[in-house]
TIDOMAR-927864 format. One record per residue (C-alpha): residue in three letters; y, z, x. Coordinates in pm, 1 decimal. Each point is the difference from the previous one (the first is absolute). Layout:
% residues N
  residuo        c2        c3        c1
      ALA         Y         Z         X
...
This chain:
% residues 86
  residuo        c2        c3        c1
      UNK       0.0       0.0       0.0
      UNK     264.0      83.8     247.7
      UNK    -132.3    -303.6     212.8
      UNK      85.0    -197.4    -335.5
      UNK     291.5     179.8     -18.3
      UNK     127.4     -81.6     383.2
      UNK     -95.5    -346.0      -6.4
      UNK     222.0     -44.1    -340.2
      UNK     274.9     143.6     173.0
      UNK     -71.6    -228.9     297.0
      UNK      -2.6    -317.7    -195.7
      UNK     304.5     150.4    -242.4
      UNK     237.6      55.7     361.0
      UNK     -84.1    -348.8      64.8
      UNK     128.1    -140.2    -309.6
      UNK     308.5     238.0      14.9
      UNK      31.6    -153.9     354.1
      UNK     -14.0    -344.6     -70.5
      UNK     232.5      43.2    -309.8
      UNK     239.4     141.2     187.6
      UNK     -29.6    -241.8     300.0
      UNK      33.6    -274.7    -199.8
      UNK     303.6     136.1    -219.4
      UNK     174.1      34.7     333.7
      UNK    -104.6    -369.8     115.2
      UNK     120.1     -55.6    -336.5
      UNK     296.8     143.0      55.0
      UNK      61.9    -142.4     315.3
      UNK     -62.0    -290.6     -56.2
      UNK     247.1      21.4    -297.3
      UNK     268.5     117.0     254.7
      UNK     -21.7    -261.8     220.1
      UNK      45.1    -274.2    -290.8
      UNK     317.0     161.4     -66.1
      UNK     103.3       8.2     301.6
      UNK    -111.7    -369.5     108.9
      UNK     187.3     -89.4    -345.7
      UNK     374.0     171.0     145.4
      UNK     -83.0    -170.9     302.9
      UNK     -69.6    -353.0    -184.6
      UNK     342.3     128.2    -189.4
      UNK     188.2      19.9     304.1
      UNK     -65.8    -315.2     150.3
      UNK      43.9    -197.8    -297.2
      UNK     375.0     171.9      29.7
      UNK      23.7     -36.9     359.1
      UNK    -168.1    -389.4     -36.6
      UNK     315.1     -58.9    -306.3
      UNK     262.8     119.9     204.0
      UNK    -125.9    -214.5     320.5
      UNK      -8.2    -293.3    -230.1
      UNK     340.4      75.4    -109.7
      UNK     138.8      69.2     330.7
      UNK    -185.9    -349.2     141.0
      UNK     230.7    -194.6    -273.9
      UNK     305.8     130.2      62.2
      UNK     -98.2    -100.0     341.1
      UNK     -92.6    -333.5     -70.2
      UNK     330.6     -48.4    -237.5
      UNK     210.9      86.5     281.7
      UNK    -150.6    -218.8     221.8
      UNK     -15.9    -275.9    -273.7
      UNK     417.3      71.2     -28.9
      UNK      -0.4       0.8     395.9
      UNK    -175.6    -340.5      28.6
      UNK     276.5    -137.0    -281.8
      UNK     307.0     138.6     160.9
      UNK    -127.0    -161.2     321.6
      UNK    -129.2    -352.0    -150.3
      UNK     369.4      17.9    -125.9
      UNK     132.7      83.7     305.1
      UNK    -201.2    -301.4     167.6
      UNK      73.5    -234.4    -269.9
      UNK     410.2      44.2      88.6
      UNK     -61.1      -5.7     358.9
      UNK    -124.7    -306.6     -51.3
      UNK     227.6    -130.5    -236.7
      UNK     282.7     119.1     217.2
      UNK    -140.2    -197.1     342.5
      UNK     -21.0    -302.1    -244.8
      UNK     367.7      40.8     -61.3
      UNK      85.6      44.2     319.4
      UNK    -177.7    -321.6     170.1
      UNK      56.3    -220.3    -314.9
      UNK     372.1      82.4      68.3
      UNK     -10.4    -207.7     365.5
């Protein structure tokens, strides 16, 4: 009977064990999806902002490239005017 006994208690520690092993997996586990989704969070932010920061980059040198093309453009038309004037 108390061999019985024992080897109940043996087998019920076991279960109490693995419940409570896997509730912490469980729980873990749990953690680090919440974690990995703050992280996904912040890049998403930190990707949006790059993105934004990469066109105003790219407008300014898209205005750059126009002031300059206009620039060239009246160089040229000015040399014109100077050696059509000869």
């Amino acid at each position: 009977m108390i061999a019985r006994l024992k080897t109940m208690l043996a087998w019920l520690s076991a279960f109490v064990l693995t419940v409570v092993t896997l509730g912490g997996y469980t729980v873990r586990q749990r953690q680090r999806a919440e974690q990995a989704e703050r992280e996904a969070e912040q890049l998403m932010i930190n990707n949006q902002a790059h993105v934004a920061h990469s066109q105003r980059i790219n407008a300014a040198i898209r205005a750059n490239n126009q002031a300059q093309a206009e620039v060239d453009r009246e160089l040229e038309s000015g040399k014109r005017d100077y050696f059509e004037r000869d």
